[in-house]
MARSE-357626 format. One record per residue (C-alpha): chain; x, y, z. Coordinates in steps of 0.1 Angstrom, whole numbers, plus 5000, padded with zeros to 4 digits. Layout:
BEGIN
("A",(X,Y,Z));
...
END
This chain:
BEGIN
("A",(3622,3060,6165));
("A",(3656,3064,6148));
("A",(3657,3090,6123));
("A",(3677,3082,6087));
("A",(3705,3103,6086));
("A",(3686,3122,6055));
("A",(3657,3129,6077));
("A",(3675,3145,6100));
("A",(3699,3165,6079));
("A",(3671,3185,6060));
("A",(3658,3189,6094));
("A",(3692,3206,6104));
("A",(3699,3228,6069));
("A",(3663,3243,6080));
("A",(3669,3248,6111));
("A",(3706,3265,6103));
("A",(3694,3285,6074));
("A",(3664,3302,6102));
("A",(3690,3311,6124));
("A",(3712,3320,6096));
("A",(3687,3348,6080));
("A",(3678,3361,6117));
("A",(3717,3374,6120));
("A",(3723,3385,6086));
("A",(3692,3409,6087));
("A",(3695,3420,6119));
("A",(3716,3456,6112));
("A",(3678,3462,6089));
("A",(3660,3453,6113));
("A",(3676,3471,6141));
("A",(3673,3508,6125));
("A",(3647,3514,6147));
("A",(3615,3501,6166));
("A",(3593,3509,6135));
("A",(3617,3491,6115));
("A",(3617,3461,6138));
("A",(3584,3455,6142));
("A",(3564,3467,6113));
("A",(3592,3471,6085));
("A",(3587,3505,6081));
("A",(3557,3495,6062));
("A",(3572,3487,6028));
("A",(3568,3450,6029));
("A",(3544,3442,6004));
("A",(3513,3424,6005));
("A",(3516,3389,5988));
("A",(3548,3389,6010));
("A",(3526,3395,6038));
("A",(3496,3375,6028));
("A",(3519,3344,6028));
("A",(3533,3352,6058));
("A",(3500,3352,6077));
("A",(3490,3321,6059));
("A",(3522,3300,6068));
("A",(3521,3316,6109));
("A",(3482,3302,6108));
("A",(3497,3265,6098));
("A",(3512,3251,6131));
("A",(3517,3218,6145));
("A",(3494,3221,6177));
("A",(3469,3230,6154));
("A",(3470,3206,6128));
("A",(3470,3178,6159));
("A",(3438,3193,6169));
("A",(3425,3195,6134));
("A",(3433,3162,6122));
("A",(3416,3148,6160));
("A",(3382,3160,6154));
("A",(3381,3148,6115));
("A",(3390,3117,6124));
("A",(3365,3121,6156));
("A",(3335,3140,6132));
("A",(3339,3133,6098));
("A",(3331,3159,6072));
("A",(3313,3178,6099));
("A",(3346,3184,6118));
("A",(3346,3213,6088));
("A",(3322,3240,6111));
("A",(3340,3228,6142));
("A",(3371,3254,6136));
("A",(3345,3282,6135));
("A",(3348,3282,6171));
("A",(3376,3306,6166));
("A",(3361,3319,6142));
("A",(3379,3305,6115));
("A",(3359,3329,6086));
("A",(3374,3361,6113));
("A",(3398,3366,6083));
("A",(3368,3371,6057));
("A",(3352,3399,6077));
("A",(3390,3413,6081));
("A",(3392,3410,6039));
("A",(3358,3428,6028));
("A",(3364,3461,6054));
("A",(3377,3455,6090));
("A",(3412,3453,6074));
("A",(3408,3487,6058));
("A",(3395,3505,6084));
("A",(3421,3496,6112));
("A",(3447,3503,6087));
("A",(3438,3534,6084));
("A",(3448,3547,6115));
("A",(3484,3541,6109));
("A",(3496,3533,6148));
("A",(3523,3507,6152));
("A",(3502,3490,6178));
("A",(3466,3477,6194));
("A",(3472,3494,6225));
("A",(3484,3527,6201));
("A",(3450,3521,6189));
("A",(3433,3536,6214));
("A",(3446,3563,6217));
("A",(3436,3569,6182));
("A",(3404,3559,6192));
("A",(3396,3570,6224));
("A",(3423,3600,6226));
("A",(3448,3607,6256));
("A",(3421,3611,6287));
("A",(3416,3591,6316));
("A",(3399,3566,6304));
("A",(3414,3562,6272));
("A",(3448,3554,6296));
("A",(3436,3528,6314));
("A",(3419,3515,6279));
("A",(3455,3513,6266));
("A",(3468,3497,6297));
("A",(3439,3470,6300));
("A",(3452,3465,6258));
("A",(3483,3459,6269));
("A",(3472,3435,6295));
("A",(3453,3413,6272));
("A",(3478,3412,6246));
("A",(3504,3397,6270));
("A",(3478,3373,6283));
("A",(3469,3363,6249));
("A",(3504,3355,6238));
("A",(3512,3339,6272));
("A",(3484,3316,6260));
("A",(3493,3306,6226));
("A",(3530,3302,6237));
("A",(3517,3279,6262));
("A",(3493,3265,6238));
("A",(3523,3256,6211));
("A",(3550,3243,6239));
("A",(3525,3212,6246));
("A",(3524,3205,6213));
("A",(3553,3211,6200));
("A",(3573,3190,6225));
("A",(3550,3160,6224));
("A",(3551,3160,6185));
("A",(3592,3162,6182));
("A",(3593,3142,6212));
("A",(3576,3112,6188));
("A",(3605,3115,6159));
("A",(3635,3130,6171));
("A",(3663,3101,6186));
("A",(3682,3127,6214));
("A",(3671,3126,6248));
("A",(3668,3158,6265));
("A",(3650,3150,6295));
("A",(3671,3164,6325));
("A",(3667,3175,6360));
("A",(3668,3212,6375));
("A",(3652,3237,6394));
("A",(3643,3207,6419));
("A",(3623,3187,6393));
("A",(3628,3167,6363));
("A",(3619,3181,6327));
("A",(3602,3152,6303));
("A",(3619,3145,6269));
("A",(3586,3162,6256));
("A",(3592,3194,6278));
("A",(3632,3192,6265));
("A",(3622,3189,6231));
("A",(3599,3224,6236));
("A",(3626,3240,6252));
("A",(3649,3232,6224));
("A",(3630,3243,6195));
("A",(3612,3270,6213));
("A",(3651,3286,6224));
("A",(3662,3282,6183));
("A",(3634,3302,6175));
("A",(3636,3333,6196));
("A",(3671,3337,6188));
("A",(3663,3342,6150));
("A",(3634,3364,6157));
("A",(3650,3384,6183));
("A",(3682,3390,6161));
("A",(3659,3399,6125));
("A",(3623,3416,6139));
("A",(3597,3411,6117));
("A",(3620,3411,6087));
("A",(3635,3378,6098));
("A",(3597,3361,6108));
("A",(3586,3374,6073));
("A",(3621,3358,6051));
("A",(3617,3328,6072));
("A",(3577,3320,6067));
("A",(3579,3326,6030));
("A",(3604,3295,6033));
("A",(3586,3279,6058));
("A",(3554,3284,6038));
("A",(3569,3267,6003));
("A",(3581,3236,6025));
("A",(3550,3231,6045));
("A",(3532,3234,6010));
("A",(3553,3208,5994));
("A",(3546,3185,6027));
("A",(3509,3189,6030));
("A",(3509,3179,5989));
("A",(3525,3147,5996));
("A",(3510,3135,6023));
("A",(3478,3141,6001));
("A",(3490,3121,5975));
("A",(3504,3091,5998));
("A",(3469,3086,6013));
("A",(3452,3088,5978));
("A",(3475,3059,5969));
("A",(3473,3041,5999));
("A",(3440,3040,6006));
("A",(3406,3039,5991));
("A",(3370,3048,6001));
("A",(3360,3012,6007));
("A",(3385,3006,6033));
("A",(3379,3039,6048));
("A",(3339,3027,6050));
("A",(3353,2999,6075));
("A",(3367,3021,6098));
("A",(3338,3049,6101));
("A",(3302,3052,6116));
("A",(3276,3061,6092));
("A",(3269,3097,6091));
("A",(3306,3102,6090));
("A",(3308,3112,6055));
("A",(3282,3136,6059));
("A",(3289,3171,6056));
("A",(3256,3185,6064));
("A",(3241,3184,6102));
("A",(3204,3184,6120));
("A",(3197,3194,6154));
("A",(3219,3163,6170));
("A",(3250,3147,6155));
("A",(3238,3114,6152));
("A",(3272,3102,6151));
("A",(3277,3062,6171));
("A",(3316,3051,6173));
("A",(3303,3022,6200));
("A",(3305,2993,6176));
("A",(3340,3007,6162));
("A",(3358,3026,6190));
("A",(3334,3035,6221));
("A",(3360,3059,6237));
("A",(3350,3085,6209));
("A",(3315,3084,6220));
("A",(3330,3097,6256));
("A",(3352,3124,6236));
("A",(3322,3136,6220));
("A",(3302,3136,6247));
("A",(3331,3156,6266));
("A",(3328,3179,6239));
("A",(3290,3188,6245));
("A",(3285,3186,6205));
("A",(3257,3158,6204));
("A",(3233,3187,6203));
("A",(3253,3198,6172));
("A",(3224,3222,6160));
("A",(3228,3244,6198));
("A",(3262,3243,6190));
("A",(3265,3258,6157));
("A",(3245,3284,6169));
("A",(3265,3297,6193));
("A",(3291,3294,6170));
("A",(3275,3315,6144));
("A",(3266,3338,6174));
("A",(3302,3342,6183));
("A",(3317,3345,6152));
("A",(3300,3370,6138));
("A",(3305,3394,6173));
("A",(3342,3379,6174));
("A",(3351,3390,6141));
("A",(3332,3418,6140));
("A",(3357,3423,6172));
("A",(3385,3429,6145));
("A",(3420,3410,6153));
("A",(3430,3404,6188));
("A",(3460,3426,6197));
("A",(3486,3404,6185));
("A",(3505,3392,6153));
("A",(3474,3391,6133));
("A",(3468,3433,6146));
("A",(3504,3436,6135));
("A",(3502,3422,6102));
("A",(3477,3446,6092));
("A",(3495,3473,6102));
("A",(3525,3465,6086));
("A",(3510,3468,6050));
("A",(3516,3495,6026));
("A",(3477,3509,6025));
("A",(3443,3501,6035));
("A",(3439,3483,6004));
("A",(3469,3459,6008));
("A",(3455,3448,6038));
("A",(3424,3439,6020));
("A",(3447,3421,5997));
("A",(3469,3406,6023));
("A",(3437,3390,6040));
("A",(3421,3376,6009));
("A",(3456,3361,6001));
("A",(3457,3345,6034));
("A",(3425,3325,6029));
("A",(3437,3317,5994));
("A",(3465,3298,6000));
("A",(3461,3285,6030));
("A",(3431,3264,6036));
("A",(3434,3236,6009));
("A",(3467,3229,6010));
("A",(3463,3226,6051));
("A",(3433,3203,6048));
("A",(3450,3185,6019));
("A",(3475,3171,6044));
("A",(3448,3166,6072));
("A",(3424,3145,6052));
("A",(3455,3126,6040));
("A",(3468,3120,6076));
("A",(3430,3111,6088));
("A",(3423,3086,6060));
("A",(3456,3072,6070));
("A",(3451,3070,6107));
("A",(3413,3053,6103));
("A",(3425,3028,6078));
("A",(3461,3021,6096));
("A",(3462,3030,6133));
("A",(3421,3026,6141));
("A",(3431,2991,6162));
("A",(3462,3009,6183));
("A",(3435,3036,6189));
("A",(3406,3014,6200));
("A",(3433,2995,6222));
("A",(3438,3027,6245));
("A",(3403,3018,6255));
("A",(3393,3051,6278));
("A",(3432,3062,6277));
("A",(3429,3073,6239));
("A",(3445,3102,6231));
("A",(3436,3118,6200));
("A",(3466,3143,6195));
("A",(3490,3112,6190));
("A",(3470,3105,6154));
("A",(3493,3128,6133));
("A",(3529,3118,6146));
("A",(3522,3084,6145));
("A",(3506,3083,6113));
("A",(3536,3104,6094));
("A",(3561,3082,6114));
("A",(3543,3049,6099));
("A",(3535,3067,6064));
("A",(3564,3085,6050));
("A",(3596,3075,6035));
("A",(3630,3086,6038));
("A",(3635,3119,6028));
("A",(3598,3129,6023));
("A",(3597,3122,6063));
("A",(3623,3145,6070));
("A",(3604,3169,6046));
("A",(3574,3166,6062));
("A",(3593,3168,6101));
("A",(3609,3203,6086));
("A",(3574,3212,6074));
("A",(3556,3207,6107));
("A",(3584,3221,6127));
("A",(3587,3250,6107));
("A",(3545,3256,6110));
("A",(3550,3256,6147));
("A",(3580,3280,6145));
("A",(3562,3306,6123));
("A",(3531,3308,6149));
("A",(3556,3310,6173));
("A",(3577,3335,6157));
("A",(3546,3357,6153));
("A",(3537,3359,6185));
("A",(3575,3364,6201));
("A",(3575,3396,6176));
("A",(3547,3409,6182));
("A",(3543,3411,6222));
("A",(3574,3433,6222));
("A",(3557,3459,6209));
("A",(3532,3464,6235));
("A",(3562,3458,6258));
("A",(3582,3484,6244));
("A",(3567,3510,6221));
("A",(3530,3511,6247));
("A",(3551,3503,6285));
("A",(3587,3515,6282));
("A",(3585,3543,6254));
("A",(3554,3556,6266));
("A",(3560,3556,6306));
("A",(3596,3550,6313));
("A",(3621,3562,6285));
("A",(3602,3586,6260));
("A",(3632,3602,6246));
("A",(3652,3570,6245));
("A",(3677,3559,6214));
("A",(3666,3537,6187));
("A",(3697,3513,6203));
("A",(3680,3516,6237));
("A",(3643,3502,6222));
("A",(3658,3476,6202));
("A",(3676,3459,6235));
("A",(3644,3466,6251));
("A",(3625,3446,6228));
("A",(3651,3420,6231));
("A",(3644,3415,6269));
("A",(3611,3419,6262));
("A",(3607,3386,6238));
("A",(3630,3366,6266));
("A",(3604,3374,6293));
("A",(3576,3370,6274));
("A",(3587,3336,6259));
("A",(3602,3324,6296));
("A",(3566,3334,6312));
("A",(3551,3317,6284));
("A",(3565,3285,6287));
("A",(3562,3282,6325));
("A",(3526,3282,6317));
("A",(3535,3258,6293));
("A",(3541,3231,6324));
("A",(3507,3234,6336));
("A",(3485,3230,6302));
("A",(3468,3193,6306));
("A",(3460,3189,6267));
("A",(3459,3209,6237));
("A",(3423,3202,6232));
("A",(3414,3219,6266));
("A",(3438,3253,6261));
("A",(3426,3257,6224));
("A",(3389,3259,6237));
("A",(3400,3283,6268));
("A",(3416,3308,6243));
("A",(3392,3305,6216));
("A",(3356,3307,6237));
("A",(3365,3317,6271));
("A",(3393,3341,6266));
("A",(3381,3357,6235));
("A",(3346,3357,6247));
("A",(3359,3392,6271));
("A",(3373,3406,6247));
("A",(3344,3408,6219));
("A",(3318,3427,6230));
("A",(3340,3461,6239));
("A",(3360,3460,6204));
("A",(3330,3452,6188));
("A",(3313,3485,6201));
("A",(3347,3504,6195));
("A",(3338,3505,6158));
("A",(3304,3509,6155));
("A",(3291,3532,6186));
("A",(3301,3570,6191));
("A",(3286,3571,6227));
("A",(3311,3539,6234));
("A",(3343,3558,6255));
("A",(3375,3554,6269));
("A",(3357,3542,6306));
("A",(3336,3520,6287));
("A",(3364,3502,6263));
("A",(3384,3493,6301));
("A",(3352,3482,6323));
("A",(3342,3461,6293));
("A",(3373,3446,6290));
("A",(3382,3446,6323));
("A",(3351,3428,6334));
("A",(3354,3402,6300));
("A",(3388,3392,6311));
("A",(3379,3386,6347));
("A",(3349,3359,6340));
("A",(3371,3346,6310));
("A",(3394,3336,6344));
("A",(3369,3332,6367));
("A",(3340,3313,6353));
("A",(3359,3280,6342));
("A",(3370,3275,6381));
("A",(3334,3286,6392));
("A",(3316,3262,6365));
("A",(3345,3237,6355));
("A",(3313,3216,6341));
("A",(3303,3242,6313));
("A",(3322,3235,6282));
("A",(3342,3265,6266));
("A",(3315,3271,6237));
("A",(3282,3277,6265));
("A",(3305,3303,6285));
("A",(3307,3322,6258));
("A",(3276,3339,6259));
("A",(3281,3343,6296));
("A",(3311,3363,6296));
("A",(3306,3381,6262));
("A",(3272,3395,6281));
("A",(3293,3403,6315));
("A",(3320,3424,6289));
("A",(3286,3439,6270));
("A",(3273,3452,6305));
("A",(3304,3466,6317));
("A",(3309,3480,6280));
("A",(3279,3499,6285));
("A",(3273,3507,6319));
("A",(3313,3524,6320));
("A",(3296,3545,6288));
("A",(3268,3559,6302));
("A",(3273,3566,6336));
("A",(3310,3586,6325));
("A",(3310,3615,6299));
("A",(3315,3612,6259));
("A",(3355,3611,6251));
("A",(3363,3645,6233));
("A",(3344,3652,6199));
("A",(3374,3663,6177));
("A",(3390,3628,6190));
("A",(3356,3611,6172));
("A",(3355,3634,6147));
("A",(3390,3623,6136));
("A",(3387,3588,6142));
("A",(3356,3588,6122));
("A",(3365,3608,6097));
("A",(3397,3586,6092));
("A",(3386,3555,6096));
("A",(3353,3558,6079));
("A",(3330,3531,6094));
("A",(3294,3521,6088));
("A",(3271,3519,6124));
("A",(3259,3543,6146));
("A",(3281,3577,6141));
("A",(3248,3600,6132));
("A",(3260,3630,6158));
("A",(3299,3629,6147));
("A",(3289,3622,6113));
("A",(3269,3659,6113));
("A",(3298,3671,6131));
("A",(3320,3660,6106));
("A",(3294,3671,6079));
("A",(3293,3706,6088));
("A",(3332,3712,6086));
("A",(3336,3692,6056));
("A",(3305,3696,6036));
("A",(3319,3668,6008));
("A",(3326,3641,6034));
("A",(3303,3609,6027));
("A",(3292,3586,6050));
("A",(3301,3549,6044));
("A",(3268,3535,6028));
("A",(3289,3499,6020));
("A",(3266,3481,6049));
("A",(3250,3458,6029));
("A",(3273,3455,5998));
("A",(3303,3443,6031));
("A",(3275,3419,6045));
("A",(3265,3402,6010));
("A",(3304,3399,6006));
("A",(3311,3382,6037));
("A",(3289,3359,6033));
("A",(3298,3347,5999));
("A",(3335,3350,6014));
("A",(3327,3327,6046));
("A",(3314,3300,6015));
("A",(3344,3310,5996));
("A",(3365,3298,6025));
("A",(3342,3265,6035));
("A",(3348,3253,6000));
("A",(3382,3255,6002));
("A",(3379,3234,6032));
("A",(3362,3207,6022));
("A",(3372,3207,5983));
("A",(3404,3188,5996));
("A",(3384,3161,6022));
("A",(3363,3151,5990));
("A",(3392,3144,5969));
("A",(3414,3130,5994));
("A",(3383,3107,6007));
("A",(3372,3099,5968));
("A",(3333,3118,5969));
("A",(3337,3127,5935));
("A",(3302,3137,5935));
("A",(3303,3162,5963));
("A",(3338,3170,5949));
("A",(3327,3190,5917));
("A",(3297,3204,5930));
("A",(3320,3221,5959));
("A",(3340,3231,5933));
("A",(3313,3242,5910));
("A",(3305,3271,5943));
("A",(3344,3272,5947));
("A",(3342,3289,5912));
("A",(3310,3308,5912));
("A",(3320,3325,5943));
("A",(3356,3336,5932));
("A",(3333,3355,5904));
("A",(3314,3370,5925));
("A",(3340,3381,5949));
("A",(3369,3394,5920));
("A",(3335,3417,5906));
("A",(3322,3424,5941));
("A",(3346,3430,5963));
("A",(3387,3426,5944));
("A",(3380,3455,5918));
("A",(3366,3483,5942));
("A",(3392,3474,5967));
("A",(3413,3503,5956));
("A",(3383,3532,5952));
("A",(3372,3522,5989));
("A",(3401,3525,6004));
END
């Protein structure tokens, strides 16, 4: 496809005007390590809200999202709780608020906070460490396959070549390309550069996903989308199977779904539910969402900054993916159906804004999706460092070092990490597959240990690296020892191999030191199973109250995870014209904002 020379020059001002804000920042940035990477705390929350929203918006993502609506219908709305998608509501009512309050730089400084400085609470920080390198390497690899494949599509240069005894696709160039412009603004400005960037990023995206919208509300209307669907499609509600038949329209989707393992939809959503209530009770994975929270002002703006996140991110998103869906049925259904058993789903969204979009609002669009990919991105390049650096290098190697010495650490540090990350990169088949690795198997170790970190004073150093150490092993092993079991049924699996080791390193070891749980409990001030620290606690501070906010934080996140699940469907029924089931979502949309400002937004500040 050749671009129009208007296309392709807002795609360069964006990209120039990244790079641009990277180098003029970078003498802020660069004060030192606290500076780079959490801004000395004085960024403040709505800056930081949008900033998590926009590095949640990427490309790879929105291909994946935009496959299973077209795949599921309506339905396709609980399918993202496989990450948990609602992990941001729990993180809103109190899990925000209580990791905040430890005021560490890092996960892996965490634990120390948590478990202390003994044996075991160094090899908890080390096994941290691990899996937050791990974890990035996977979503770096997880964005170059679908970042390159996407700009692959649009972009008219051809930067296939040959090296290293083997030749690099166009699609692998184009990853490269972008991927290489992107560390070098993030390297140069720290988090003050991914923050400046994604509140730009987040305005153009937004004015993207709002015309795409509006072009498939124009373009198309529910009869013709009727030709193209199965019935049930439109159905938002689910029984024990998913009765869903694509045979007379597309029979390859019938082998996607069945590939899937979500005919039994029913068995599925439960194990949904049952992971994402452990997985967010888990608290954020040591990474860019970890380091967002810590970067706020107070416990309370990371309350804030979480509600924020959900706010203004979920309708636009899906605003642009039930535009890009209806499109694809109505427009691209017979080039899909034509791949026969070839069909690949993640093709839907370039070809559909390459058919779709004029001059101009393409190139919008292109700068949008581009600059979604490079926010995630961004994210995870600053936050990997960190562990690198301030938990590795500071810690071990050079604990008297100068702030000049940690910053050109940390810009090694992103290098390695993003040159490891893409040489997984090579080896990811489909996006489809790596999404379900990280989000089931992957996450399924890390759960049960962090989830026992907050609510179980007998739960120790020992415990917190056998539980994770065992989690992360079946995460790896399992899918070679049982490639038939889809990512969704391991979970269980490997959550209950983390559990065991989590518990089992516990007992048979000693309690960590009672004035290191005294002061984490103290501090952090959760509800769950603290009885003997609490009486500890009691009798040197007779006025200290326990957290009695149990049920008051589970009504909330409930009425938050609706909240959200409007949000996401409140744009499918207007894009898709269900003007019924439009006002009665927004009818909840409304009634649950009530009960959430009175409920939860106006005792944000007394409980923090």
């Amino acid at each position: 496809m050749v671009l129009h020379w208007i296309d392709l020059s807002i795609i360069a001002l964006y990209v120039v005007g990244t790079i641009l804000i990277g180098f003029i920042i970078s003498k802020r940035a660069s004060k030192n390590i606290k500076s780079y990477f959490l801004a000395e705390n004085t960024l403040n929350w709505f800056y930081l809200g949008v900033y998590n929203a926009s590095g949640m918006f990427d490309i790879t993502g929105t291909m994946w999202t935009v496959s299973i609506l077209f795949i599921y219908g309506i339905k396709s709305a609980w399918i993202p709780w496989l990450w948990p998608v609602w992990n941001q509501i729990i993180v809103m009512v109190f899990l925000g608020a209580w990791m905040r309050r430890s005021g560490v730089m890092t996960g892996a400084e965490w634990i120390n906070f948590r478990f202390g400085h003994a044996r075991g609470a160094e090899l908890s920080h080390l096994i941290v460490v691990a899996f937050a390198l791990i974890t990035v390497i996977g979503f770096i690899a997880y964005g170059f396959e679908g970042v390159g494949k996407f700009a692959a599509i649009f972009l008219p240069f051809d930067l296939s070549f040959h090296a290293l005894g083997r030749t690099f696709s166009n699609d692998e160039g184009y990853a490269l390309a972008i991927m290489a412009i992107t560390t070098v603004y993030v390297i140069k400005g720290g988090i003050y550069s991914v923050v400046l960037t994604e509140l730009m990023q987040f305005v153009l995206m937004t004015i993207a996903c709002l015309t795409v919208g509006v072009i498939a509300m124009m373009k198309v209307n529910p009869a013709l989308i009727d030709q193209h669907i199965p019935a049930g499609w439109k159905d938002f509600w689910f029984g024990w199977n998913l009765n869903l038949d694509w045979s007379a329209i597309m029979p390859a989707v019938n082998e996607r779904i069945a590939a899937d393992g979500f005919h039994a939809f029913g068995w599925v959503m439960t194990l949904m539910i049952f992971k994402g209530v452990w997985a967010s009770m888990a608290g954020p994975v040591p990474s860019y969402d970890m380091q967002r929270i810590l970067a706020t002002k107070s416990p309370a703006e990371a309350s804030k900054m979480s509600g924020l996140t959900v706010a203004v991110l979920m309708a636009p998103r899906y605003f642009a993916i039930a535009g890009l869906t209806a499109l694809a049925l109505v427009y691209f259904s017979k080039d899909m159906a034509a791949m026969g058993k070839n069909i690949d789903f993640e093709l839907l969204l370039p070809q559909t804004i390459k058919n779709f979009l004029p001059v101009g609002w393409l190139g919008l669009m292109l700068a949008g999706l581009i600059a979604a990919f490079m926010s995630t991105y961004a994210a995870f390049v600053n936050a990997a460092p960190a562990y690198l650096v301030n938990d590795l290098y500071k810690k071990y190697i050079n604990p008297n070092g100068t702030s000049k010495q940690y910053i050109n650490m940390s810009y090694l540090a992103s290098i390695s990490i993003v040159i490891v990350g893409i040489a997984f990169g090579f080896f990811v088949d489909s996006i489809d597959g790596i999404t379900k690795w990280i989000v089931a198997s992957l996450y399924g170790g890390y759960t049960a240990p962090n989830v026992l970190k907050w609510l179980w004073w007998r739960f120790n150093g020992y415990g917190y690296f056998w539980g994770m150490l065992a989690g992360l092993v079946a995460s790896l092993v399992l899918p070679k020892l049982a490639p038939e079991l889809s990512s969704i049924n391991s979970f269980p699996i490997i959550f209950s191999v983390a559990l065991a080791g989590s518990v089992i390193g516990s007992l048979f070891t000693n309690p960590d030191d009672p004035e290191v749980l005294k002061n984490f409990y103290k501090k952090t001030r959760p509800w769950g199973f603290w009885k003997p620290i609490h009486d500890m606690v009691v009798a040197d501070d007779p006025s200290f109250q326990a957290n009695g906010n149990f049920k008051r934080d589970a009504f909330n996140v409930i009425i938050g995870i609706t909240w959200q699940m409007t949000q996401v469907i409140l744009p499918m029924y207007m894009v898709f014209a269900m003007w019924r089931e439009f006002f009665i979502t927004l009818f909840f949309l409304v009634v649950t904002t009530v009960i959430l400002k009175l409920n939860w937004w106006d005792r944000i500040e007394r409980d923090a």
